[in-house]
N, C-alpha and C positions, 0 to 999 in steps of 0.2 A: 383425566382431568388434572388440571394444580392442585398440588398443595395449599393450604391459607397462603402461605411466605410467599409466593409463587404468584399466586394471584393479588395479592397485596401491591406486589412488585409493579404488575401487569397494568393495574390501575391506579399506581400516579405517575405511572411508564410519562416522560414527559418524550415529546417531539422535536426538542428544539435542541439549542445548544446546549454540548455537556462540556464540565470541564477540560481543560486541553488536553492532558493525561490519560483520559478515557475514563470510560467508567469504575467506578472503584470496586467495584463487586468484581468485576470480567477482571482488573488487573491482579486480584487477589487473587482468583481461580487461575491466571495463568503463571503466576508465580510459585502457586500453591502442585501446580503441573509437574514441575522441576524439582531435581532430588538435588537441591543446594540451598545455597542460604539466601536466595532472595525472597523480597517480600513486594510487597504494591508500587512502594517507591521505588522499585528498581524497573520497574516494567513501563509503559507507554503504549495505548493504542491507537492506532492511526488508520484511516483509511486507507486505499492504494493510491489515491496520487500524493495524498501527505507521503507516503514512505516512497515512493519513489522520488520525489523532489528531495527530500531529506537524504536519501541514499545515494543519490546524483550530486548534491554538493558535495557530500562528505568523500565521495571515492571518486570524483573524476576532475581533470584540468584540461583545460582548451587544449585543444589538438587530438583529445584522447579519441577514439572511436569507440561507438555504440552498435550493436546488433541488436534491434528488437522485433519479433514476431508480431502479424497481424493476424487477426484483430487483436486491438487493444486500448488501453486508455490512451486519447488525445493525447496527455501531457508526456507518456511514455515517451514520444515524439518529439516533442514542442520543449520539452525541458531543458534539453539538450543546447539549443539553440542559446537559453541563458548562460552557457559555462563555455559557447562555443565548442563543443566536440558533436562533431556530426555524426549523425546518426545513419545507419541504413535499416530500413523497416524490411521482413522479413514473408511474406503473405503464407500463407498456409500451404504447404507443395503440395499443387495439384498439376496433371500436366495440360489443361485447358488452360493455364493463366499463361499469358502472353509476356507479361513484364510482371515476374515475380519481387522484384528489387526495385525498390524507393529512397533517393537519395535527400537527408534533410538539411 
C-alpha cells in the first residue's frame, strides 16, 4: 500500500490540465535522475505527440525525409506534412504484408 504522501498525492490527483512544463514533482525526480546540475526548471514533460511535433520543428526543413515505423501515433505521420518533408511510414516486417511502404 502508500505511504500517507503517496496517498495524499493520490487523492487531490486532479484529471485535468496540468501546467505546461509537467508536473513539478516527475520534473524534479527526473532531474534529480542525472548526475549534473540540473534541476525542475531545466526539464519539461510532454506527451508523445507534444515531443514529436516539438522535435519535428526543431530538426527538420521541407524537403527533408522521414522514416517512421507503424504502428504509431497519427501525428508521427501527419506532422510532417506541416514542414513539408515527406514522410514514409514503415509497417512492421512481416512477409504476409503486401505493401510494407506508405508514402505521405
Amino acid at each position: 500500500m502508500a505511504d500517507a504522501e503517496c496517498h495524499d498525492r493520490w487523492e487531490s490527483l486532479s484529471l485535468g490540465y496540468t501546467i505546461q512544463q509537467g508536473d513539478p514533482g516527475l520534473r524534479e525526480a527526473v532531474a534529480k535522475s542525472y548526475q549534473s546540475n540540473l534541476n525542475a526548471d531545466d526539464t519539461t514533460i510532454v506527451c508523445p505527440q507534444e515531443g514529436i511535433l516539438l522535435g519535428a520543428l526543431a530538426l527538420l526543413e521541407p524537403g527533408d525525409h522521414v522514416i517512421a515505423t507503424r504502428p504509431c501515433y497519427q501525428s508521427l505521420t501527419e506532422v510532417y506534412m506541416i514542414i513539408k518533408a515527406p514522410s514514409v511510414s514503415r509497417n512492421n516486417c512481416n512477409d504476409t504484408d503486401p505493401s510494407p511502404m506508405s508514402y505521405y
